[in-house]
C-alpha positions in Angstrom: 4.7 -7.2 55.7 3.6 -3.9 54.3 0.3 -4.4 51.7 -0.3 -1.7 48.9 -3.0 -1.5 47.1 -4.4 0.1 43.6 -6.6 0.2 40.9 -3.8 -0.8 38.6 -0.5 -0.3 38.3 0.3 3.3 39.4 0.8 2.0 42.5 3.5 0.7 41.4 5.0 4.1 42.3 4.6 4.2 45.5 6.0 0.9 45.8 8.9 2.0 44.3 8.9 4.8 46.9 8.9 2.6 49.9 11.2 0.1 48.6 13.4 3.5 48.4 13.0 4.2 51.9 12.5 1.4 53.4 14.9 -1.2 51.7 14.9 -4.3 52.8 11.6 -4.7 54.0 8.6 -7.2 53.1 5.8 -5.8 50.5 2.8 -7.1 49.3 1.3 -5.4 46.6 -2.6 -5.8 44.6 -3.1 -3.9 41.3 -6.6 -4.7 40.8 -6.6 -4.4 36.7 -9.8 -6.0 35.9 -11.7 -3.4 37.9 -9.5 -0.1 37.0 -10.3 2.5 37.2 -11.9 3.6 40.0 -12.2 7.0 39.2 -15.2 6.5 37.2 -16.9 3.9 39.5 -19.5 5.7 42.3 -18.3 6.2 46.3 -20.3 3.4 47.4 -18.4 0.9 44.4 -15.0 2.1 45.6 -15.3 1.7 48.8 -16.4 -1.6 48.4 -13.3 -2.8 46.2 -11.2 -1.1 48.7 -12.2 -2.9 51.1 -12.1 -6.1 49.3 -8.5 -4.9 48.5 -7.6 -4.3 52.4 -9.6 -7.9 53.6 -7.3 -9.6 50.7 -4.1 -8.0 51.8 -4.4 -9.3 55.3 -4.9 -12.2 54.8 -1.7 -12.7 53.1 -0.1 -11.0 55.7 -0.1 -7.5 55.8 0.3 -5.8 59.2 0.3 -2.0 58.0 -1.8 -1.1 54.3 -0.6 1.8 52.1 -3.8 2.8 50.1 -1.8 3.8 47.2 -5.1 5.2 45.2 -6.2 8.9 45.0 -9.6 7.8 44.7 -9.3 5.2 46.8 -8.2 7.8 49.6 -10.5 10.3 49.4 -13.9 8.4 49.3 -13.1 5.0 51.3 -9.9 6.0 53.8 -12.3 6.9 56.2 -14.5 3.5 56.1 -11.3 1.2 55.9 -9.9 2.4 58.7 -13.1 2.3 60.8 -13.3 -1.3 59.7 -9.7 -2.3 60.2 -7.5 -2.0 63.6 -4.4 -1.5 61.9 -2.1 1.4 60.3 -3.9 2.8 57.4 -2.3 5.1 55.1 -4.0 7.1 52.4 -1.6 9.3 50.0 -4.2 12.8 49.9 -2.7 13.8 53.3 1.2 13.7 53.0 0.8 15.7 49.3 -1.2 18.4 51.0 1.0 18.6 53.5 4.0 19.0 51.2 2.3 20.9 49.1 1.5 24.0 51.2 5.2 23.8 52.8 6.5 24.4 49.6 4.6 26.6 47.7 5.2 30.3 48.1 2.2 32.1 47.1 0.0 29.6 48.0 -1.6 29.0 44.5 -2.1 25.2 44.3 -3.1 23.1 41.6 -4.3 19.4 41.3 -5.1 17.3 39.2 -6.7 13.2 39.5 -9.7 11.3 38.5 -13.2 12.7 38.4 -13.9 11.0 41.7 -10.9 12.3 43.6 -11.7 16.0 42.0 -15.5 15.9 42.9 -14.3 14.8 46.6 -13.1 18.0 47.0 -10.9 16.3 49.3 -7.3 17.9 48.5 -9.9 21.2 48.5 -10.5 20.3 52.2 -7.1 19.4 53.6 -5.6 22.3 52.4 -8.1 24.6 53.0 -8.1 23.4 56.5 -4.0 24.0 57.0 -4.1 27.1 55.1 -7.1 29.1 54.6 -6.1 31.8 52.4 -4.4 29.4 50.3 -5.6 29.3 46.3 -6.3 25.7 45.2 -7.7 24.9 41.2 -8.4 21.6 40.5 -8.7 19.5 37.3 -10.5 16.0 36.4 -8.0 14.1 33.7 -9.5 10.8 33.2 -7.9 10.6 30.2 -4.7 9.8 32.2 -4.8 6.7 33.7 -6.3 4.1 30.9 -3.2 5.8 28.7 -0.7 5.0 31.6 -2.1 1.8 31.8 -2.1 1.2 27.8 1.7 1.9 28.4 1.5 5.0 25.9 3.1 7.2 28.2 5.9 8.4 25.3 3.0 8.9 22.7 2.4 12.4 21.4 -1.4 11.9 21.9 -0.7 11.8 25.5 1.6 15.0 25.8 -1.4 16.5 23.6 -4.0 15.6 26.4 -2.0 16.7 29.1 -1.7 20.2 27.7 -5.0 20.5 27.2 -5.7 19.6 30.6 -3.4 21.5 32.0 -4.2 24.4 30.3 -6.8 25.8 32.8 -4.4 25.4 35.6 -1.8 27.2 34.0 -3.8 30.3 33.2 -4.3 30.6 37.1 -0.6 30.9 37.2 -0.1 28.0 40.3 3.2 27.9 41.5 2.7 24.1 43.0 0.7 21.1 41.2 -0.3 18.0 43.6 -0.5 14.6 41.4 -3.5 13.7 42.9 -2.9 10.2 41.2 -0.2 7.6 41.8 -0.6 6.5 38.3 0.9 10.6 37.2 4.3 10.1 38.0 4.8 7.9 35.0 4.3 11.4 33.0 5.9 13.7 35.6 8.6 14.7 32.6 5.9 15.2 30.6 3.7 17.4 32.9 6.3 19.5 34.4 7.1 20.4 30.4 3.5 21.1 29.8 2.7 22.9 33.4 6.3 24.4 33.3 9.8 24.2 34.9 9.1 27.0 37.7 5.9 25.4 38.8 6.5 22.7 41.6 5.5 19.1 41.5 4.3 17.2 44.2 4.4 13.4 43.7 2.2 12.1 46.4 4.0 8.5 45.6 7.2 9.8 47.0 5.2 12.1 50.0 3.6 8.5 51.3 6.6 6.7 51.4 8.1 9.6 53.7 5.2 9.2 55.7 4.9 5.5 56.5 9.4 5.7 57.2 8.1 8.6 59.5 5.7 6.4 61.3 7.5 3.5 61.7 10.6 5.0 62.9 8.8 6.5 65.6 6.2 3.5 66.7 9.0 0.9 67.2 6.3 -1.4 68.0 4.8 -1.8 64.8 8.2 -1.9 63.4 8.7 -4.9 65.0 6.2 -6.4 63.5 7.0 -6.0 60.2 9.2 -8.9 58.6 12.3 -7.8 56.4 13.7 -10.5 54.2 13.4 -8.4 51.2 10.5 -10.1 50.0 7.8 -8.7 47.2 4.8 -10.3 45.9 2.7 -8.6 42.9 -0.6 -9.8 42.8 -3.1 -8.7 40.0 -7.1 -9.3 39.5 -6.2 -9.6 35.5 -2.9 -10.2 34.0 -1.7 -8.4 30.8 1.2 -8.3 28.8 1.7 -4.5 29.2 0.9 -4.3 32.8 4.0 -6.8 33.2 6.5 -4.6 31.0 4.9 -1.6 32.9 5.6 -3.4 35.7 9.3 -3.9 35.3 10.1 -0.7 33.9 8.8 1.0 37.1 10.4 -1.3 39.1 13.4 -1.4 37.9 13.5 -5.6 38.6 12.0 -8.5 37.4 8.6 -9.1 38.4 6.3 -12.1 38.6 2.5 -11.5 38.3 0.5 -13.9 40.4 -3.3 -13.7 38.9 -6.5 -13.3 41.8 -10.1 -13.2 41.6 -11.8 -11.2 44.8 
């Protein structure tokens, strides 16, 4: 069983993702909505829920974990998979990576949570597979308690995305990372505000090409992994919207089963 994990439900993307590219197999996924979001909590808090998160997602089965959490990834990747003797997959790497093979003049943008932005982790990666490369970034906490109000259509929101934007766009970057899985629900929305000629790189679809990567080339974990097409959604506080967020990002019907870590 593959387990993802979130502060909420833009994970749900990167679920969406894998079940994309890896259809049939068994997925395990925690949203943990009573504690989002992370990107305002200190290193030493979200390291601690993520590994809460990981210890809970074992023991329901997971044998591989998909940290699908910006935040998440770039302050506790490193502890989780020190603690844990199994696949660990964070989403930073697989954007950056994507990111600097398509941009052309190496003028990067990204934007995520203040945590993931102070980090300077996307800084870091690409600076370290490109060195003259240009990256800008931009803190939007904004984004995520809108996406996970469900006002993703709202003018407000399209209003707060320019804004943020704005300094990004005045640097003229030809490629923006969504350094948050929660930013795909408003890719239409960005790529208006950013513009069509800039590139977007949606690191929910860059993980789930990594993990197909990995497991079609370590056949021994493959095997491991059970595929009867089953999903389990479990939350740490269930809402009415998360539920129709839920199911519009899914595409399916979902059942919510409630958890206290």
């Amino acid at each position: 069983m593959i387990g993802i994990f979130d502060s909420g439900i833009g994970g749900l993307t990167v679920v969406k993702s894998l079940m994309e590219k890896l259809p049939g197999y068994d997925m395990i996924y925690f949203g943990d909505t009573a504690r989002t979001p992370y990107g305002t909590k200190s290193p030493e808090t979200v390291v601690r829920y993520a590994l809460e998160n990981t210890d809970f997602l074992l023991k329901q089965g997971a044998k591989l974990i998909v940290m699908a959490c910006n935040t998440a990834s770039s302050v506790a990747a490193g502890r989780v998979a020190e603690d844990y003797d199994i696949p660990i997959f964070e989403v930073v790497t697989p954007a950056t990576e994507n990111a600097v093979k398509i941009s052309n003049r190496l003028t990067i943008g990204v934007i995520g949570t203040r945590a993931t932005v102070k980090s300077g982790i996307y800084e870091h990666k690409i600076m370290a597979l490109k060195p003259d490369a240009k990256v800008y970034s931009a803190a939007c906490p904004l984004l995520v308690p809108l996406v996970e109000e469900g006002w993703m259509k709202k003018p407000e929101t399209g209003m707060i995305i320019k804004k943020y934007l704005q300094p990004l766009k005045v640097r003229q970057i030809d490629t923006l990372i969504l350094g948050c899985t929660h930013y795909p629900l408003l890719k239409d929305t960005i790529q208006r505000k950013i513009g069509k000629r800039v590139h977007i790189i949606d690191s929910s679809i860059a993980i789930a090409e990594n993990v197909k990567f990995f497991l079609d080339t370590h056949p021994e974990v493959d095997s491991q992994l059970s595929k009867n097409n089953a999903f389990k959604l479990f939350v740490s506080d269930i809402t009415e919207q998360f539920e129709k967020t839920a199911r519009a990002t899914l595409k399916r019907n979902v059942h919510l089963e409630h958890v206290e870590l």
